[in-house]
C-alpha positions as CSV (number, residue, x, y, z in Angstrom):
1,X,112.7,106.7,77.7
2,X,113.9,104.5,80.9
3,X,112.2,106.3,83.7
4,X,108.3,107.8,83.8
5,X,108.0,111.2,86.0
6,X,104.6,111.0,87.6
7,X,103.4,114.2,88.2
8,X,100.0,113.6,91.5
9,X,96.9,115.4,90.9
10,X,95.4,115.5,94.6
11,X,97.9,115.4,97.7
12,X,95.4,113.5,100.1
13,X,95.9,110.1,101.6
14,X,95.4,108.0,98.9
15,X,98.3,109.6,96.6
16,X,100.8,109.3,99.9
17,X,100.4,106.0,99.7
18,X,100.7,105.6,96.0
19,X,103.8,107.7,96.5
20,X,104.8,105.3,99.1
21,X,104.8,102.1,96.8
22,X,107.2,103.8,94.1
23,X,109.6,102.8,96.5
24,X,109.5,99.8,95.0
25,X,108.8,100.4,91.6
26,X,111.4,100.5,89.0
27,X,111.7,103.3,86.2
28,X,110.0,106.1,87.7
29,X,109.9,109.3,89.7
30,X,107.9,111.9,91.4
31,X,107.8,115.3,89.0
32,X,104.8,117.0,90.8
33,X,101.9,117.6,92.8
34,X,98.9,119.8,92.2
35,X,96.4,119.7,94.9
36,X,93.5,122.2,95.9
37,X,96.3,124.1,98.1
38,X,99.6,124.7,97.3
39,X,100.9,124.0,100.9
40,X,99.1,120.6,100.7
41,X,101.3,119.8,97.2
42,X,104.7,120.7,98.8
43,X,103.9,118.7,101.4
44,X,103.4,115.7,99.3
45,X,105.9,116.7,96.9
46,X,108.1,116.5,100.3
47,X,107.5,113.4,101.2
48,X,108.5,112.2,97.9
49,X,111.3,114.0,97.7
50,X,112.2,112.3,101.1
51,X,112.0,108.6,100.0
52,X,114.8,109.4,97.1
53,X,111.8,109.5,94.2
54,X,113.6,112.5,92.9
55,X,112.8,116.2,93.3
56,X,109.3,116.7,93.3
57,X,107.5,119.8,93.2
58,X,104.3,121.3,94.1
59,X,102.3,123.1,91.0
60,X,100.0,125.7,91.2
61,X,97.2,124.0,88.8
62,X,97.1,120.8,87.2
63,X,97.3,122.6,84.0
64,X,100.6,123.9,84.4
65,X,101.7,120.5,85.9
66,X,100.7,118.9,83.0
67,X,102.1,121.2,80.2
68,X,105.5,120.8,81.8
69,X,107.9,118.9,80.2
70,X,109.5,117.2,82.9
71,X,106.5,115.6,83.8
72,X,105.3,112.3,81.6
73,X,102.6,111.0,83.1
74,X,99.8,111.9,84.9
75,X,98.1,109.8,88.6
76,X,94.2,111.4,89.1
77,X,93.7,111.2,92.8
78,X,91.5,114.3,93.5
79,X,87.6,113.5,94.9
80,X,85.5,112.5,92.6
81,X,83.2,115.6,91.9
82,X,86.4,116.9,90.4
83,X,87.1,113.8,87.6
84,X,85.5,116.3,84.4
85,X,87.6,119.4,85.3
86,X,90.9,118.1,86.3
87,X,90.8,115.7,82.9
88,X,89.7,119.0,81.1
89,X,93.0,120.7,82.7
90,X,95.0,117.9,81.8
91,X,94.0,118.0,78.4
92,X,94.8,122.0,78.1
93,X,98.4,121.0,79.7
94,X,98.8,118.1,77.3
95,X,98.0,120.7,73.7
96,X,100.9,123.1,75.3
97,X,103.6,120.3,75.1
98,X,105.9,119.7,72.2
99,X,105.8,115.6,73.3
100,X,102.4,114.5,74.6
101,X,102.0,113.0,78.1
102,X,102.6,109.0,77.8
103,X,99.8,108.6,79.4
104,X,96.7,109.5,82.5
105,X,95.9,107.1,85.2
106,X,92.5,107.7,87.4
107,X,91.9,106.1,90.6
108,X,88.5,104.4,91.4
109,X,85.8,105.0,90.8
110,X,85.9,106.8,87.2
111,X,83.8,109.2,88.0
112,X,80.2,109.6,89.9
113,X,77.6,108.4,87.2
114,X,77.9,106.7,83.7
115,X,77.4,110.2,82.0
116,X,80.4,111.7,83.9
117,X,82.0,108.9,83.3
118,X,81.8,109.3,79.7
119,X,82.6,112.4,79.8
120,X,85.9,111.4,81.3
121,X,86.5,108.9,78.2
122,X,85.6,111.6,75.5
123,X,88.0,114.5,76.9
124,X,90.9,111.1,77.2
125,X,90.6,110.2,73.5
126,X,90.4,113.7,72.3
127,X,92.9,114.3,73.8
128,X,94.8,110.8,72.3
129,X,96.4,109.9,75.9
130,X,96.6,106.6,76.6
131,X,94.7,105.6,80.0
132,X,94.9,103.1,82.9
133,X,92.4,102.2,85.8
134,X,93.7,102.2,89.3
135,X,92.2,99.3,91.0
136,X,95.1,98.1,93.4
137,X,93.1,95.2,95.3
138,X,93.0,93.7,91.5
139,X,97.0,93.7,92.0
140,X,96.7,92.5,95.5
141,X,99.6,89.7,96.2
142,X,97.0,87.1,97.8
143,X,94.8,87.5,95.1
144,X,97.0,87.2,91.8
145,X,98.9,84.3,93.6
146,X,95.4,82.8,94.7
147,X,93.6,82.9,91.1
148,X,96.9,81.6,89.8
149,X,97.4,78.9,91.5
150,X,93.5,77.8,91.1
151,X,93.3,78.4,87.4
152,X,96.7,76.3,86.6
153,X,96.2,73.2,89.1
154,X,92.6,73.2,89.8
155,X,90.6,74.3,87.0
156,X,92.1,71.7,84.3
157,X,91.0,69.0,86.4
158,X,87.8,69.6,87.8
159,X,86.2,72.6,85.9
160,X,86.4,76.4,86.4
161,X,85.1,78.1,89.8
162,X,81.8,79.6,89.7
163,X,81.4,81.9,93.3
164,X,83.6,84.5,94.4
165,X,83.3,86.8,97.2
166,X,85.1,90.1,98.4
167,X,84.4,92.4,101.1
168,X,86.1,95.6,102.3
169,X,85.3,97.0,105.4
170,X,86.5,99.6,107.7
171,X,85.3,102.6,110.5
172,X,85.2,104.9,107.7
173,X,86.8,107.5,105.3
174,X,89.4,110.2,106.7
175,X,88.2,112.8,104.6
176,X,84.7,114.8,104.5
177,X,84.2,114.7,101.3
178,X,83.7,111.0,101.2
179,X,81.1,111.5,103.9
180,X,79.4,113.7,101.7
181,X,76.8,111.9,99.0
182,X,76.6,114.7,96.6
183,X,80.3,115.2,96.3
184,X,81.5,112.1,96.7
185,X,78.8,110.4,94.5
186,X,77.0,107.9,97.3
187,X,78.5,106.5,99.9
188,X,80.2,103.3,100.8
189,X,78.9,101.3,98.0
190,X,80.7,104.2,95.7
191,X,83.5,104.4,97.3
192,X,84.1,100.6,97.9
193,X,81.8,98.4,96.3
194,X,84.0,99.5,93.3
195,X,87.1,97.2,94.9
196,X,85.0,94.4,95.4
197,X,83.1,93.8,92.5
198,X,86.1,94.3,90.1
199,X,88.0,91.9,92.2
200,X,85.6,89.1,92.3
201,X,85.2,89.2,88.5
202,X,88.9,89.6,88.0
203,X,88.8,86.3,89.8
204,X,86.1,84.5,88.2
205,X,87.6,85.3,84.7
206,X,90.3,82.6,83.2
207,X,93.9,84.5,83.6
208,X,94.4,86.5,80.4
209,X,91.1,86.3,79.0
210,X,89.2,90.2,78.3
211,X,86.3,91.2,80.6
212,X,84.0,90.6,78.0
213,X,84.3,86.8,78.1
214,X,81.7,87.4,81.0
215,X,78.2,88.9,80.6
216,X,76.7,90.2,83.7
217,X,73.0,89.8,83.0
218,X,71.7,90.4,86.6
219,X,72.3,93.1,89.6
220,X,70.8,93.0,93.2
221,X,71.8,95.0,96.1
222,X,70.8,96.9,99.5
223,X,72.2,99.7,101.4
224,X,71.7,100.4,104.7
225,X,72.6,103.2,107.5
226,X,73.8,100.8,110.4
227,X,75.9,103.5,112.5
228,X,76.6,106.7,111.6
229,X,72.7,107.8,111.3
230,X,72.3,107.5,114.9
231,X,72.6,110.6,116.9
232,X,75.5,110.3,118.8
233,X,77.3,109.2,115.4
234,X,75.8,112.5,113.8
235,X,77.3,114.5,116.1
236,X,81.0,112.4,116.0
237,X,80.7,113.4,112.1
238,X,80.1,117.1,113.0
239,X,82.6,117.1,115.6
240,X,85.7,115.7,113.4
241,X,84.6,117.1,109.5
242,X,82.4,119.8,109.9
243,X,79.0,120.6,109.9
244,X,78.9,120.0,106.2
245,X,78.8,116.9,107.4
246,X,75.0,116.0,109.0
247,X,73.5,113.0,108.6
248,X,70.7,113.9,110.1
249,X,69.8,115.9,106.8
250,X,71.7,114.5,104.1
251,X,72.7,110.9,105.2
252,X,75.1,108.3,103.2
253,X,75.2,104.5,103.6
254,X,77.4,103.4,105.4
255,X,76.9,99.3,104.5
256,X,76.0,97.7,101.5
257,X,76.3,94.6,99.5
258,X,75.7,93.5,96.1
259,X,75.0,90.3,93.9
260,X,76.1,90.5,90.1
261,X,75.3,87.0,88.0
262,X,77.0,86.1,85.2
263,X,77.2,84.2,82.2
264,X,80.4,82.5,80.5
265,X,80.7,81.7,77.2
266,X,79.7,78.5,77.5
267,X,76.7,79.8,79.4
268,X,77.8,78.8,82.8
269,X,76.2,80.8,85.4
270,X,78.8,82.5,88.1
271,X,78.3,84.5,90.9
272,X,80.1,87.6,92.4
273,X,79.2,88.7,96.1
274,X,80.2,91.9,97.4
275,X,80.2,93.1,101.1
276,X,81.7,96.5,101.9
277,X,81.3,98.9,105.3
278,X,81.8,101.8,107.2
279,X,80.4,100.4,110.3
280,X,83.0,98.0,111.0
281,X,84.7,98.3,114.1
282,X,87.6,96.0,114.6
283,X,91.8,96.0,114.7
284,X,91.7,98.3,111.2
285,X,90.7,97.9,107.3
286,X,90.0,94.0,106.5
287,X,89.7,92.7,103.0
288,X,88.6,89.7,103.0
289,X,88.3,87.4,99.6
290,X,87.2,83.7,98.5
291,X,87.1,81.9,95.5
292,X,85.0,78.4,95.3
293,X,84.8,75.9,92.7
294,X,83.7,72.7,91.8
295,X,86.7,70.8,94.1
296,X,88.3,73.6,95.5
297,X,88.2,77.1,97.3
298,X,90.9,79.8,98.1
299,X,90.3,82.8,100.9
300,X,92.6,85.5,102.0
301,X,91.8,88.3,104.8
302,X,94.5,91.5,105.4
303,X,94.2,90.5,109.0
304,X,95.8,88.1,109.2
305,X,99.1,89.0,108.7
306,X,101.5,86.5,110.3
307,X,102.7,89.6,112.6
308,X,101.0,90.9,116.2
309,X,101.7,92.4,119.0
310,X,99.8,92.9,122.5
311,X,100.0,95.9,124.6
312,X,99.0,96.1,127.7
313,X,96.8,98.6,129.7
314,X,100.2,99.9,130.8
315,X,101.4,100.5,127.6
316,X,99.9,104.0,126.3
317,X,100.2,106.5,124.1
318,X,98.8,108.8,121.1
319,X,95.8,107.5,118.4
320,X,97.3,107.0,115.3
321,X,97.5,104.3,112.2
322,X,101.2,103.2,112.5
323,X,100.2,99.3,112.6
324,X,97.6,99.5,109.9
325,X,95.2,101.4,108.0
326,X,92.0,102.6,110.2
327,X,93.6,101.2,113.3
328,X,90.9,101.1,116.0
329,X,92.7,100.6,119.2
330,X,96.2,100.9,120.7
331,X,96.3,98.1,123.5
332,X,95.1,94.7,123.2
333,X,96.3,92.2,120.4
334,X,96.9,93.8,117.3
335,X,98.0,92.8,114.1
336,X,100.5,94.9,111.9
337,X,100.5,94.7,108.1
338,X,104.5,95.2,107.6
339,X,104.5,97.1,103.9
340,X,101.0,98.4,103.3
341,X,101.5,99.6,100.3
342,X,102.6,96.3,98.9
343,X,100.2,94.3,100.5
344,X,96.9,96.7,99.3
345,X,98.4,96.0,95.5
346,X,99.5,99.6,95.0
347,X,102.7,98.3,94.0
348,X,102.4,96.0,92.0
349,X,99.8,98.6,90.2
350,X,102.0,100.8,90.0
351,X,104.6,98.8,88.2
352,X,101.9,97.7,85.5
353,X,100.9,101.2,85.3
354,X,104.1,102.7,84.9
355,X,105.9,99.8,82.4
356,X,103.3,100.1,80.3
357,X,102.9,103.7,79.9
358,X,106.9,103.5,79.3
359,X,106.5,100.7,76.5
360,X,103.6,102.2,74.9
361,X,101.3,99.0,75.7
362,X,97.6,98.8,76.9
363,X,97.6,98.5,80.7
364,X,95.4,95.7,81.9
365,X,92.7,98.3,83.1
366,X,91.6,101.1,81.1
367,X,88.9,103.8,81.3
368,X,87.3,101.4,79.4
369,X,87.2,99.3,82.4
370,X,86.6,101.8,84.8
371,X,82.7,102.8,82.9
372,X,81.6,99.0,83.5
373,X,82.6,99.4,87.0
374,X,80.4,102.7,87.6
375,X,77.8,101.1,85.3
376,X,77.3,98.2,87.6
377,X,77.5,100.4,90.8
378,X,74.7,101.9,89.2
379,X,72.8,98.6,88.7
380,X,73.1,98.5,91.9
381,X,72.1,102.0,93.3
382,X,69.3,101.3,91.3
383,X,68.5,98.0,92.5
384,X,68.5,98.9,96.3
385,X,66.3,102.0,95.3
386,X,63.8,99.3,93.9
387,X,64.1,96.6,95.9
388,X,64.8,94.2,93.1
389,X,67.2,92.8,90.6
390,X,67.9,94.8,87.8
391,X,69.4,94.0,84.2
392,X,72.9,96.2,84.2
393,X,72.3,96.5,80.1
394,X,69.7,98.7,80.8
395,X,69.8,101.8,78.9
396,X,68.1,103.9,81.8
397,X,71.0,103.7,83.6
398,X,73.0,106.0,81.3
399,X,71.1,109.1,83.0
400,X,70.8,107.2,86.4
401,X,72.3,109.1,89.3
402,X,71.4,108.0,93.0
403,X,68.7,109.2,95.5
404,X,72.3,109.2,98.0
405,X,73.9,111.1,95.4
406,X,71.2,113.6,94.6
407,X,71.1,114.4,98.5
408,X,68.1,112.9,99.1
409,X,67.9,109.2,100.1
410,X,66.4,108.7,103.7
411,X,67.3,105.4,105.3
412,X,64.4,103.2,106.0
C-alpha cells in the first residue's frame, strides 16, 4: 500500500485543520467523514475534496465509515464524552472488513478520566488496531528543531537541561461543549494542560529515549476562574453557546497551571512547568516554550512570527480568524502565522502518523502515551482540589474524576 485513506470521525474545527495539513503530507487521502450530522460531514468531506485530498465522503455512522473498505485508517476528533462509543463503533466496522484498518489515531486528551481511558485501550487491543496519540505541539517545528539542537551541541558539553516550560493560552474554545465540564471532562487544564505537560517532558527527555527513562514522582497545581465567572462573562457564554452554557451554576476553569517533578535515571531531579488559559486576551493563540540547562536555554512563542501588519482605524471590516487562530482584534498591529497548520505541528503529525500506520511501525505516541497524559491531568485535578502535591503513582487516582467534571466545583 502507497497511500493511507483517512476516514474523520468529528467534522468540527479541529479535524478542518488536520485536513488542512494533509496538504502537505505525502501518501494519503481523505476517504470520509462521520460527524453527529450528516450535513456537518459533507461539509468537511467538501473541503477536502477541494484541496485535491481525493473524494471524500460524508458517512452516516462511524460504523459504516469504518467497515468500508476504501477507508484504512481511522483520525478520532469527536468531544471527548464520545471517546468509549465511537472506539466501540470503530471496532464493530473494523470485524465487518475482510482487511483490518491499519490503524486508529485519537486526538488529545484520551479520554476524560483514567477509567475511560482504559476503556479506550481495551476496546483498541481487542480489537488488534494499531494506535497513535495526536499531540501536534510535540511535532511543533520550533520545538523539535529547539530540543535538537540543545541535546547535540549543548548537552555533551555541559550536562542535560533540567527546567522546561510551556504555556498555551487563548480567549477560549469555539465550541460549547468545551465550555461544558461534564462533557468536556474539566475545563482548560483538560483541554490544554494536556499540550503542555507532554511537551515539556518531550523536551526534557534525551532524543530517542522512551518516556519511561523519566519518573514523575511529584504533581502540584491550581485552577482558577479569572474571567468567564463574572457576570457579564456569564451572560457572553449564554449569548454565543447557549444556555447550556451558565457558569453561574456549573462553572469550568478557565486558568490553570501545573508543576510535575521528575527523576532521571541517574536520579537527577527535573522540572516541568505548565501554564495554560482561557482568559487571555491578546492578538490570538500564543504558545510559548523554554528549555534551560546548566549553560544554556532555548524559548519559542507562536507570536512571534516574523510577519505583521497594522491597520488602521480606517481600515474595517468583518470579525473573523484569517490572521491566526483566536484572533482578537482587526486594527492595530497584528501578527499573521503564514501556514498554521504547519506551524501548530499538525503536519509534521500527521506525516509520522500516517508513514507509520503505512509501514506497519509503532508511532512515537500511542494510547499508551495518551493514559499517562490523563493520569497526570488527574494528579493534578486532584492536587488543586487539595491544595497540595500529590504522588501521580497513586492508585486512587484510577477512580478519580474531578469536582469540574462531576459539575460541581465552585471557584473560591
Amino acid at each position: 500500500m502507497t497511500s493511507l485513506s483517512i476516514g474523520f470521525v468529528g467534522a468540527g474545527f479541529n479535524t478542518n485543520f488536520h485536513i488542512q495539513s494533509l496538504v502537505e503530507v505525502r501518501d494519503c487521502t481523505v476517504g470520509g467523514v462521520a460527524s453527529r450530522t450528516r450535513a456537518s460531514a459533507d461539509k468537511s468531506a467538501e473541503l477536502a475534496r477541494s484541496l485535491g485530498l481525493g473524494d471524500a465522503r460524508g458517512f452516516d455512522t462511524v460504523e459504516e465509515m469504518a467497515a468500508d473498505p476504501s477507508i484504512q485508517a481511522i483520525w478520532v476528533n469527536s468531544p471527548n464524552d464520545t471517546r468509549i462509543s465511537v472506539m466501540e463503533a470503530i471496532a464493530r466496522g473494523n470485524a465487518r472488513r475482510e482487511v483490518p484498518l491499519k490503524g486508529v489515531a485519537c486526538e488529545k486528551p484520551l479520554a476524560r478520566n483514567l477509567v475511560e481511558a482504559q476503556r479506550v485501550i481495551d476496546i483498541m487491543e481487542e480489537a488488534g488496531l494499531p494506535t497513535g496519540y495526536l499531540e501536534n505541539q510535540v511535532f511543533t517545528p520550533s520545538v523539535v528543531r529547539g530540543k535538537e539542537v540543545i541535546w547535540r551541541r549543548a548537552v555533551p558539553a555541559t550536562g542535560r537541561p533540567y527546567l522546561a516550560r510551556a504555556a498555551e493560552e487563548h480567549c477560549g474554545p469555539h465550541s460549547p461543549w468545551f465550555w461544558q465540564g461534564e462533557a468536556q471532562g474539566g475545563g482548560v487544564m483538560n483541554d490544554m494542560m494536556c499540550h503542555s505537560i507532554e511537551t515539556a517532558r518531550f523536551l526534557l527527555t534525551p532524543p530517542g529515549a522512551d518516556r519511561t527513562v523519566l519518573t514523575p514522582i511529584s504533581v502540584n497545581a491550581q485552577i482558577a476562574s479569572l474571567k468567564w465567572t463574572r457576570p457579564e462573562y456569564i451572560q457572553e457564554l449564554k449569548d454565543t453557546h447557549g444556555p447550556e452554557v451558565d457558569y453561574a451554576k456549573k462553572p469550568s476553569e478557565d486558568f490553570a497551571r501545573c508543576t510535575v517533578t521528575y527523576k532521571d535515571q541517574e536520579g537527577h531531579t527535573l522540572i516541568a512547568e505548565a501554564t495554560t488559559s482561557w482568559s487571555y486576551v491578546g492578538a490570538g493563540l500564543r504558545l510559548s516554550v523554554e528549555l534551560l540547562g546548566p549553560e544554556y536555554s532555548m524559548r519559542s512563542s507562536s507570536l512571534e512570527t516574523g510577519l505583521e501588519v497594522f491597520f488602521s482605524r480606517r481600515v474595517a471590516g468583518n470579525t473573523g480568524e484569517d490572521l491566526l487562530e483566536k484572533q482578537n482584534a482587526e486594527q492595530g498591529v497584528m501578527p499573521i502565522v503564514p501556514d498554521e497548520a504547519s506551524a501548530y505541528g499538525y503536519a509534521a503529525e500527521n506525516r509520522h502518523m500516517v508513514r507509520c500506520f503505512l509501514d506497519g511501525t509503532t508511532p512515537d505516541l500511542t494510547f499508551a502515551d495518551g493514559i499517562d497524559v490523563v493520569r497526570i491531568l488527574m494528579a493534578a485535578y486532584r492536587s488543586a482540589e487539595l491544595e497540595r502535591s500529590v504522588d501521580p503513582s497513586d492508585d486512587d487516582l484510577i477512580s478519580f474524576r474531578p469536582e469540574v467534571a462531576r459539575g460541581v466545583w465552585k471557584p473560591k
